[in-house]
C-alpha positions in Angstrom: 43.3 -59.5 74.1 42.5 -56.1 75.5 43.6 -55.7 79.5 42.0 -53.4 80.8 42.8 -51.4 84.5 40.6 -53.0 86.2 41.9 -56.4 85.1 45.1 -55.8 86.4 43.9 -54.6 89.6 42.1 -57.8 90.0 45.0 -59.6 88.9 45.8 -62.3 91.5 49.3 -64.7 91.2 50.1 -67.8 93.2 52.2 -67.5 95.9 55.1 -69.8 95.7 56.6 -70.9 99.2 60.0 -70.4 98.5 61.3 -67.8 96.7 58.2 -66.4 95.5 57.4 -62.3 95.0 56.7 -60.0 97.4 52.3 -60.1 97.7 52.3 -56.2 98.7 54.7 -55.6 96.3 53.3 -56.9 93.0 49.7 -55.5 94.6 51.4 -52.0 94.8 53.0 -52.1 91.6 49.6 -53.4 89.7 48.0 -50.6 91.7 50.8 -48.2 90.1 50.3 -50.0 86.8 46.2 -49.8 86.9 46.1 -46.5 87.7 48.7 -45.0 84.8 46.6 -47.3 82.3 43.5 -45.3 83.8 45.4 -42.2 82.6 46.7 -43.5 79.6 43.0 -44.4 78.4 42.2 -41.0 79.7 44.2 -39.5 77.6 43.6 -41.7 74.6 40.0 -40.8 74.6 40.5 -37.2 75.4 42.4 -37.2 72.2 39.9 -39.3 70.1 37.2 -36.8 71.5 39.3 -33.8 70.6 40.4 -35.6 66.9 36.9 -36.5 66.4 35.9 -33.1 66.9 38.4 -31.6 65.0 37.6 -33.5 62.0 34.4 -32.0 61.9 34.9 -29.2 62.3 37.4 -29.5 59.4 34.6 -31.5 57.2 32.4 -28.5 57.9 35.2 -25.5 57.0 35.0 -28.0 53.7 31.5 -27.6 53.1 31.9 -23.9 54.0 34.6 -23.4 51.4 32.8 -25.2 48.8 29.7 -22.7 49.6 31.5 -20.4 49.9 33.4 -21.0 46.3 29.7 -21.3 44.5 28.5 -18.2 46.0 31.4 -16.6 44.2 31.5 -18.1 41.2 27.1 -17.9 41.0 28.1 -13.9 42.4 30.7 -14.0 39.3 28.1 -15.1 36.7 25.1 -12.8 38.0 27.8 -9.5 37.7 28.5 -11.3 33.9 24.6 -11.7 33.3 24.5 -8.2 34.2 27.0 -6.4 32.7 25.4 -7.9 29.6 22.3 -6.4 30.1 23.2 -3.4 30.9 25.2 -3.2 27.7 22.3 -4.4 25.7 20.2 -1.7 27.3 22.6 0.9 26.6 22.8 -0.3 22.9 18.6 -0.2 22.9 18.6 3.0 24.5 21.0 4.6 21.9 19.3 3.0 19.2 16.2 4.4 20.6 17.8 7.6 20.6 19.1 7.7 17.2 15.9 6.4 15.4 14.1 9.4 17.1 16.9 12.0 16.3 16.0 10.5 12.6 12.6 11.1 13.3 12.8 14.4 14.6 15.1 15.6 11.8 12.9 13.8 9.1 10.1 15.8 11.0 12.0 19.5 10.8 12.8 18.7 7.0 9.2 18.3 6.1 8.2 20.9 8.6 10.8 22.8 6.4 9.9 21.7 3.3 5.9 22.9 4.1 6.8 26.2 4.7 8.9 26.6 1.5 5.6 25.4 0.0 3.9 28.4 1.9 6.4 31.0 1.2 6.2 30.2 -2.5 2.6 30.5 -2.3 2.6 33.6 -0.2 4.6 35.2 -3.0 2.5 33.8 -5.5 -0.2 35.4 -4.1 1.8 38.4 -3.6 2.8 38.7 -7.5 -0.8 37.7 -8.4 -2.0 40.1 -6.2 0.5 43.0 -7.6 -0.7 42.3 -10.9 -4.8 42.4 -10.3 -3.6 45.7 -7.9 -1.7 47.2 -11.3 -4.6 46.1 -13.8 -7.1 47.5 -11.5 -5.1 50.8 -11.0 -4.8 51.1 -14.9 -8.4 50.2 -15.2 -8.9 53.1 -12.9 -6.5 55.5 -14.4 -8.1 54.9 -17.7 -11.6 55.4 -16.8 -10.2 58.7 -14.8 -8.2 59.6 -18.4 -11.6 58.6 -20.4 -13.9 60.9 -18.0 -11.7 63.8 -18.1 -13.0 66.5 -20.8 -10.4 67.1 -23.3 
């Protein structure tokens, strides 16, 4: 059973004729006793308030941690995600780069290999030319030779 100030304040005892206690006495000290029970609950809900409080705000610097700890972690796998990208783009973009440095020097050898093709023909035609010049001067010289009189 639960007494609370205001029950001892109201507190009344029988007054026995002889030898009994003090009326102003026992009033005064349940006044004394009322009034530190008044403190004492107080205090005692003071420090509920205060506990109650302080166990939310410890339930909510839980919830923060734990956000806090999958920010990281999703932060942790993003950086992964994109370190791995970035690596496969690197390896696309120097695969890129050698398949056209193939190109380009498959390009240059046939570039290469067409003018070999025109400097053989040039000289063909410079040989086939020095020839028809040679038969033509001879053809000359001997009709000059023939038309000379003797």
């Amino acid at each position: 059973m639960k007494i609370s100030p205001l029950d001892i304040q109201q507190q009344q005892f029988k007054v026995k004729t002889f030898r009994g206690l003090d009326p102003d006495d026992v009033d005064s000290f349940l006044q004394t006793v009322a009034g530190e029970m008044e403190e004492l609950i107080r205090d005692n809900s003071q420090m509920k308030e205060i506990q109650s409080r302080q166990s939310r705000e410890m339930l909510d610097m839980a919830e923060k941690e734990r956000e806090l700890r999958e920010t990281l972690l999703s932060a942790h796998r993003v950086i992964e995600e994109m370190k791995a990208n970035a690596r496969k783009e690197a390896e696309l973009i120097v695969s890129e780069a050698e398949l056209k440095g193939e190109r380009i020097i498959a390009d240059a050898e046939r570039q290469l290999g067409e003018l070999k093709s025109r400097i053989e023909e040039v000289r063909r035609q410079k040989i086939q030319f020095e020839i028809s010049l040679k038969g033509l001067l001879e053809s000359y010289s001997r009709q000059l030779s023939s038309d000379e009189p003797a």
